[in-house]
C-alpha positions in Angstrom: 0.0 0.0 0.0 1.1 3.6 -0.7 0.2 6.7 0.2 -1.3 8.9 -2.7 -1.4 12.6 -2.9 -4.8 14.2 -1.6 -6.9 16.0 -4.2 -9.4 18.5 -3.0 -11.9 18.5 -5.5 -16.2 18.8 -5.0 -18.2 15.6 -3.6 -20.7 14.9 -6.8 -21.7 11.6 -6.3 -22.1 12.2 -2.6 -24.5 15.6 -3.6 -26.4 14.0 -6.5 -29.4 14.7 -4.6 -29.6 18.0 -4.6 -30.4 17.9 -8.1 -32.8 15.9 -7.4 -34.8 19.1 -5.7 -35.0 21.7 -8.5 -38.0 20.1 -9.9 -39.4 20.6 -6.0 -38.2 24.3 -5.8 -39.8 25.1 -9.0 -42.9 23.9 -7.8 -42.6 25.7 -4.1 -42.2 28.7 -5.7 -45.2 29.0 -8.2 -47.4 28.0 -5.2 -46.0 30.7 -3.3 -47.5 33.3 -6.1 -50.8 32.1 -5.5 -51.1 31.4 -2.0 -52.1 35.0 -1.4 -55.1 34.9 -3.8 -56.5 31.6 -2.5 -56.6 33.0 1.5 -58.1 36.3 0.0 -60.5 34.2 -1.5 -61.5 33.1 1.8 -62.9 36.4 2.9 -67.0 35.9 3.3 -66.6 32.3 3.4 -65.4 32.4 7.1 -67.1 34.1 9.8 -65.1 35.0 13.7 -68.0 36.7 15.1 -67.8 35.1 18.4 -71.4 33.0 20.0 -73.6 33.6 22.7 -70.7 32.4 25.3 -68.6 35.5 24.6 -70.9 37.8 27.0 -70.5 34.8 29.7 -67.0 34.3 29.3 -66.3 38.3 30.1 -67.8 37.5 33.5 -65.7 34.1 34.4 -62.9 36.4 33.0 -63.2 39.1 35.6 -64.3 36.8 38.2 -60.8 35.3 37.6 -58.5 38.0 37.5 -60.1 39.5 40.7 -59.9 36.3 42.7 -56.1 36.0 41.2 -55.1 39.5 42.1 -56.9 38.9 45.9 -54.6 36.1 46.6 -51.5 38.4 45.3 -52.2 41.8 46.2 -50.8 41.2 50.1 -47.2 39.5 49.9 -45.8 39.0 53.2 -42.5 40.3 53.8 -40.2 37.8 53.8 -36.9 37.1 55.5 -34.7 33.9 54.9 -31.6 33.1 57.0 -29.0 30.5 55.8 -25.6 28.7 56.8 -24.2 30.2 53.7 -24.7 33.8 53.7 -22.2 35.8 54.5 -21.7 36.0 58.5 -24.4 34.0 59.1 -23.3 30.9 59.6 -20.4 29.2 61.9 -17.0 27.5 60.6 -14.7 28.3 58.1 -14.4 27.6 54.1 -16.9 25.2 52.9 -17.6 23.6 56.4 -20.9 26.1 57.1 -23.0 25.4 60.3 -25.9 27.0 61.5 -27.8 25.3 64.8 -31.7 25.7 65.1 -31.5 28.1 68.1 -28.7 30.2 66.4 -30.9 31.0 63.7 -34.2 31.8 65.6 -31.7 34.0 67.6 -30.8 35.8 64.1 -34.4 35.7 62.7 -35.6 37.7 65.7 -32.8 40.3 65.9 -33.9 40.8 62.3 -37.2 41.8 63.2 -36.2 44.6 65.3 -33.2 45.9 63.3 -34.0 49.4 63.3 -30.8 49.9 60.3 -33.5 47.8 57.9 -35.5 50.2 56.1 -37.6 47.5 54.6 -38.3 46.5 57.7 -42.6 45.2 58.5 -44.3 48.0 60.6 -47.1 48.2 62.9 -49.2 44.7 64.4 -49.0 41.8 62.2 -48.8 37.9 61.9 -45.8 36.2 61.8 -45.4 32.7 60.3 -41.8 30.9 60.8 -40.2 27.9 59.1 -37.7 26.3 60.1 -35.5 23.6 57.8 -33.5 21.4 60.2 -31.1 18.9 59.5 -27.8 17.6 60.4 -25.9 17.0 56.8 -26.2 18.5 53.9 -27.9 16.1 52.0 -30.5 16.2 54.9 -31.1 19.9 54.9 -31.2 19.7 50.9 -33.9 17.5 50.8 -35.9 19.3 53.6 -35.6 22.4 51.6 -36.3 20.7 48.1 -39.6 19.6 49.1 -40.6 23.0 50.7 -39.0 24.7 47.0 -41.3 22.2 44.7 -43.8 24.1 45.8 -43.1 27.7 46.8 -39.2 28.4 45.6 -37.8 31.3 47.2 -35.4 32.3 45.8 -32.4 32.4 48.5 -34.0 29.1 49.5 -33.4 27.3 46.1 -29.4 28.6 46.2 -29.2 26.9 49.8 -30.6 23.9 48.0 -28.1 24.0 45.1 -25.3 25.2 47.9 -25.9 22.1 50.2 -26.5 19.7 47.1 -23.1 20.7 46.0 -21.4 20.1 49.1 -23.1 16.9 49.6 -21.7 15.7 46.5 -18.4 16.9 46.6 -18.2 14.9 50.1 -18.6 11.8 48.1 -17.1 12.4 45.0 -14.1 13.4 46.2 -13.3 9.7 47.5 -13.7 8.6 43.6 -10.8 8.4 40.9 -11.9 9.1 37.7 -11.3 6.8 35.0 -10.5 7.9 31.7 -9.6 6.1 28.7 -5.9 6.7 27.2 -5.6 9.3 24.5 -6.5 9.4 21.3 -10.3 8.6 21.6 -12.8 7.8 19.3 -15.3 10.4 18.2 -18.1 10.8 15.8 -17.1 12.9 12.1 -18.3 16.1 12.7 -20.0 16.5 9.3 -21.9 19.4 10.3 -18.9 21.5 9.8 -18.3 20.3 6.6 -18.6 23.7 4.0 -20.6 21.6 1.2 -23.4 20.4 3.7 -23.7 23.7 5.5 -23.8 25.4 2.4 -26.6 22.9 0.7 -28.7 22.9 4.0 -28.9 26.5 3.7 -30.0 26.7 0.1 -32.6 24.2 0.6 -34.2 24.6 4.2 -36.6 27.0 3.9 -37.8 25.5 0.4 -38.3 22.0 1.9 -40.2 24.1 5.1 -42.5 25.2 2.1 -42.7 22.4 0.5 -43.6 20.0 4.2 -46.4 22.2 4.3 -48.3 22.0 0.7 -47.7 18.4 0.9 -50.4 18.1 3.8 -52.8 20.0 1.4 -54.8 21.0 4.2 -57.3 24.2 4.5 -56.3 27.2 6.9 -60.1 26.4 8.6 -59.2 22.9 8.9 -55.8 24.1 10.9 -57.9 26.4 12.7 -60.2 23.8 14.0 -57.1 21.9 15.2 -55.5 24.3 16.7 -58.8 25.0 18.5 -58.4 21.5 19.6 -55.4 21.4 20.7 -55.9 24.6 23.1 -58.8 22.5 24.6 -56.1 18.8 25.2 -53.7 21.7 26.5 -56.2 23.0 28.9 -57.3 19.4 30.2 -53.4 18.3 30.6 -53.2 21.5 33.2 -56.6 20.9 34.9 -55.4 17.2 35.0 -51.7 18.0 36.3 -53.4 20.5 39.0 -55.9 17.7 40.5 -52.7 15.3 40.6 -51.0 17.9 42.6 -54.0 18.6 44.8 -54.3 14.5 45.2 -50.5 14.3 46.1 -50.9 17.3 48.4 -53.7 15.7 50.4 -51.9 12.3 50.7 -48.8 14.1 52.1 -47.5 13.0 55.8 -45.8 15.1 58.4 -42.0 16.1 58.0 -40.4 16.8 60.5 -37.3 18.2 59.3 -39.8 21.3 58.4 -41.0 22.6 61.4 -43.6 26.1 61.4 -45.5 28.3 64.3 -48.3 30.4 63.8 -47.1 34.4 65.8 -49.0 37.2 66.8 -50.7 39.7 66.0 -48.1 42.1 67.3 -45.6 44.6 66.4 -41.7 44.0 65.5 -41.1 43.7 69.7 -43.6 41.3 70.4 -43.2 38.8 67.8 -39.6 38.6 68.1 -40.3 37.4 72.2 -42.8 34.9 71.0 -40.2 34.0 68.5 -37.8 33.5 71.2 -40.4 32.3 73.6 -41.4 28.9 71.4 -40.2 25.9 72.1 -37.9 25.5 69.5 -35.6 22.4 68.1 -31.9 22.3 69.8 -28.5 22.3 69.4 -28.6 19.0 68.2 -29.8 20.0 64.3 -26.5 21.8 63.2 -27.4 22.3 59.9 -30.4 24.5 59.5 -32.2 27.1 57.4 -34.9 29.3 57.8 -37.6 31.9 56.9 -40.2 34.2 58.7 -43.3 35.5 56.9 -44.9 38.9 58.4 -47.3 40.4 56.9 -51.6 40.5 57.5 -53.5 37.0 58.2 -55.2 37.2 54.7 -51.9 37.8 53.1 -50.5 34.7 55.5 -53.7 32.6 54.7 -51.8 30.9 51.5 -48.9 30.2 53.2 -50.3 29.3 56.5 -52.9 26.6 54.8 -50.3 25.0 52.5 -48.0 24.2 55.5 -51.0 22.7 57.4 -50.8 25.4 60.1 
């Protein structure tokens, strides 16, 4: 065997089929000309005047936005303490610890920190969570179920935080295995200049073409889209009732822990914070938030955590 001199020269038995799709193109592009004419031709064949349900659906319309702007028109203030803000927590480097009465001690300093402008005023309810656990994995999961349903935000990065750290405790025990160099990959044809260059010349005619070969009526696609909106609508009613199903089937955690405070101003909630009979020492890794805010604008909260 020898070696022979490489010729660069263009593929055409490899690209014979792309003459295979002028006859196609030809025919895409007269049908373009006239698709214009045949949906003008539609006009007083159709009619959108909407039926009698129109004037009931106005009313179910309102109805729903009031009832959805009641149920958001008083968010609580909302406060969330974690090992891994800056601070906050005990240790050094990675190794963040935060014990349950250390943060109830932080949450209720924070309620009377005169520096905080943003700070509730006046008598309100207080609601307090409290995500215990001694690992990280254990105060991940605590917190993950809690974020499935309402994800605040600094909650979800405590997640991801102690996820990460629970992960790097155990994959830092593993040695990678890796195969010895060169390794076998797949030809990246997509980069080759002749297919890019016929992909682009013939996409958007073979887009035109998908869609005069179904030879279908705009009405017809109308109707189905009409459809569709309906099997979208039932796949949300149906994912909402599995939720509400799950929901009511749920058992007690107890690595979440809430209480009920007040009513009272900043003072007074922050000694019955202090004054409950709150987990110990003995959960060193532990999150938390505190709610304040009116007991309509706690009523959403209060119900889903079974308080």
């Amino acid at each position: 065997m020898s070696w022979a001199p490489v010729a660069l020269r263009w593929p055409a038995e490899a690209t014979q089929w792309m003459g295979q799709m002028d006859a196609a193109k030809t025919l895409a592009g007269s049908e373009l000309a006239s698709t214009g004419q045949r949906l003008l031709a539609l006009q007083g064949l159709a009619s959108t005047r909407p039926g009698p349900v129109g004037a009931a659906a106005i009313e179910a319309i309102q109805a729903g936005r009031q009832a959805l702007a009641e149920q958001l028109g008083e968010a609580p203030k909302c406060l969330v303490v974690t090992p891994f803000q800056s601070g906050i927590g005990q240790g050094r480097g990675y190794q963040r610890f935060l014990s349950a009465p250390n943060l109830l001690q932080l949450l209720a300093n924070k309620l009377t920190d005169a520096t905080d402008a943003a700070a509730p005023q006046g008598n309100q309810h207080a609601l307090c969570l409290l995500f215990l656990g001694t690992r990280h994995e254990q105060l991940a999961a605590a917190l993950g179920r809690f974020n499935a349903l309402l994800p605040i935000p600094e909650l979800v990065r405590a997640q991801r935080r102690a996820e990460h750290l629970a992960r790097l405790e155990t994959d830092k025990w593993q040695i990678p295995q890796a195969a010895a160099l060169p390794r076998w990959e797949a030809l990246p044809l997509e980069r080759c200049t002749v297919l890019k260059a016929a992909r682009q010349s013939i996409a958007g005619q073979v887009a035109v073409l998908e869609s005069y070969a179904a030879d279908r009526a705009p009405l017809i696609d109308l109707a189905e889209l009409a459809s569709r909106k309906a099997a979208q609508q039932q796949a949300r009613d149906q994912r909402l009732a599995e939720l509400r199903q799950l929901l009511e089937g749920s058992q007690a955690d107890s690595a979440v822990r809430a209480c009920m405070l007040g009513p009272g101003n900043n003072a007074a909630l922050r000694r019955l914070l202090l004054d409950s009979d709150a987990p110990g020492h003995e959960w060193v890794m532990c999150a938390g938030v505190i709610l304040v805010g009116s007991a309509t604008g706690l009523s959403f909260v209060r119900e889903m955590v079974g308080l």
